[in-house]
C-alpha positions as CSV (number, residue, x, y, z in Angstrom):
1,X,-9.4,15.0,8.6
2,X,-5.9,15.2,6.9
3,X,-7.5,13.8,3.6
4,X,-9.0,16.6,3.0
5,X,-5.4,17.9,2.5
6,X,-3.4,14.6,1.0
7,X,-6.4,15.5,-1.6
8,X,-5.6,18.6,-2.6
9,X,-2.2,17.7,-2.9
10,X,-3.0,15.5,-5.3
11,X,-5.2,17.4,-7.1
12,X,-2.4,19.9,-7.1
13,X,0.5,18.0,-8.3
14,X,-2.0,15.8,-11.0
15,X,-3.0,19.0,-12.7
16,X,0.6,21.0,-13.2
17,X,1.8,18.1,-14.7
18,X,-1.0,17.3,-16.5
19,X,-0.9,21.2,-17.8
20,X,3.0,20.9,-18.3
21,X,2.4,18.3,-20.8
22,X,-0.9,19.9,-22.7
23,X,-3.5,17.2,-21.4
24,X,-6.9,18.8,-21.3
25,X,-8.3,15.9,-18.7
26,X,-7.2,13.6,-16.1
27,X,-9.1,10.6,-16.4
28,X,-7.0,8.3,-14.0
29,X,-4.4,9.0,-10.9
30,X,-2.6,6.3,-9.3
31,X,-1.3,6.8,-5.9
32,X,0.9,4.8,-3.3
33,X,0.2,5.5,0.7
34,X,2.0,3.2,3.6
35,X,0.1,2.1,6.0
36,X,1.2,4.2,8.7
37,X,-0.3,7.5,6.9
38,X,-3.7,6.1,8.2
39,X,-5.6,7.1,4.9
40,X,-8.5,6.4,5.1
41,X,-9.6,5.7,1.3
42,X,-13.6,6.5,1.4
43,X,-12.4,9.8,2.8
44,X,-10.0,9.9,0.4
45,X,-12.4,9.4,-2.2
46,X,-15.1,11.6,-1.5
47,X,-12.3,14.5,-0.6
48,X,-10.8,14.2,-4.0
49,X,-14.0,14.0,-5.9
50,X,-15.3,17.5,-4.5
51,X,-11.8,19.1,-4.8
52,X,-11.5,18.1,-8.3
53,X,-14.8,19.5,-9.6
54,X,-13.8,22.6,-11.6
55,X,-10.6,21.0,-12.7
56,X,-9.8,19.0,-15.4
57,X,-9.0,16.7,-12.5
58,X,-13.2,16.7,-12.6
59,X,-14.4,12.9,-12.5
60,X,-11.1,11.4,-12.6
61,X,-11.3,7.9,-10.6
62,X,-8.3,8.2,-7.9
63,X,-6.9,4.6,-7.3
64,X,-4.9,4.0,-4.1
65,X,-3.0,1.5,-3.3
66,X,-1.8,0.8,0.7
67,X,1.6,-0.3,1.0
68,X,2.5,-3.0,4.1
69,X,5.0,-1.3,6.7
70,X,8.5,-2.7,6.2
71,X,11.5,-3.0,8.6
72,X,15.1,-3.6,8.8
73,X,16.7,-5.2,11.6
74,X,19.8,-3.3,12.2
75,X,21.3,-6.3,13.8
76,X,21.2,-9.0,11.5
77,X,19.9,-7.1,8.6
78,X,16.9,-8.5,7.3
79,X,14.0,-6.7,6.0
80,X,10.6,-7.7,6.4
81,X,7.0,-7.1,6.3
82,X,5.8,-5.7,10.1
83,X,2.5,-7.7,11.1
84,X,0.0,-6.4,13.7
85,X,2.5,-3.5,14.3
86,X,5.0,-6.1,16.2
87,X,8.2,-4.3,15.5
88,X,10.4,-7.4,16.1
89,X,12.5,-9.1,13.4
90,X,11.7,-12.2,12.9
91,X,14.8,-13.7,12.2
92,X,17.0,-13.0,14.9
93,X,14.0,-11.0,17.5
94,X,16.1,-7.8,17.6
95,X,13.5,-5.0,18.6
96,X,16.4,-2.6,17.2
97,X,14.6,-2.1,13.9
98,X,14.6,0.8,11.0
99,X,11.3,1.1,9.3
100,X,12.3,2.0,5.8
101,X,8.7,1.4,4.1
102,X,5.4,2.2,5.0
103,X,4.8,5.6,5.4
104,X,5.2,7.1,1.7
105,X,3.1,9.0,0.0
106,X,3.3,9.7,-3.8
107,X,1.6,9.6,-6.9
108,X,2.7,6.8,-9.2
109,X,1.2,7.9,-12.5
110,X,-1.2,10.0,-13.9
111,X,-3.2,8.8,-16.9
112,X,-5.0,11.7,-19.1
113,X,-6.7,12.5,-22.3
């Protein structure tokens, strides 16, 4: 279960920067996974909510958000959305593709008190 250690990550990052800037609680963290990091967002969930007890990370509602998996043709140049994992553009049906979105993983923002 690799959530249980994208979660602590999280948890990690959320809080020095919350600390860095003198918040005493996270209420809110906004986060941005591709779709080829295969988060699975109960797991997510229920990982983050037991890591974050004893923190002031503690009852914080994490939000993800799954981003499409994105391609660039490298022959004609076009980028575009991948569907059903069909790495094909669909302009000119090169197979000679660069993924250049879809497997990020980064906190957007981090709301606090």
């Amino acid at each position: 279960m690799h959530e249980m250690a994208i979660a602590q990550g999280i948890i990690d990052i959320a809080v020095a920067a919350a600390q860095r800037e003198g918040a005493q609680r996270i209420t809110r963290i906004n986060v941005v996974a591709g779709e080829l990091r295969g988060v699975v967002h109960l797991q997510l969930t229920f990982c983050f909510g037991v890591l974050a007890e004893e923190t002031i990370a503690s009852g914080a509602y994490l939000n993800l958000e799954i981003t499409p998996i994105k391609g660039r043709c490298r022959e004609c140049g076009q980028t575009f959305i991948v569907e059903d994992y069909q790495y094909v553009c669909p302009g000119c049906q090169s197979r000679d593709i660069q993924m250049v979105g879809g497997t990020e993983l980064r906190i957007r923002d981090i709301e606090v008190d």
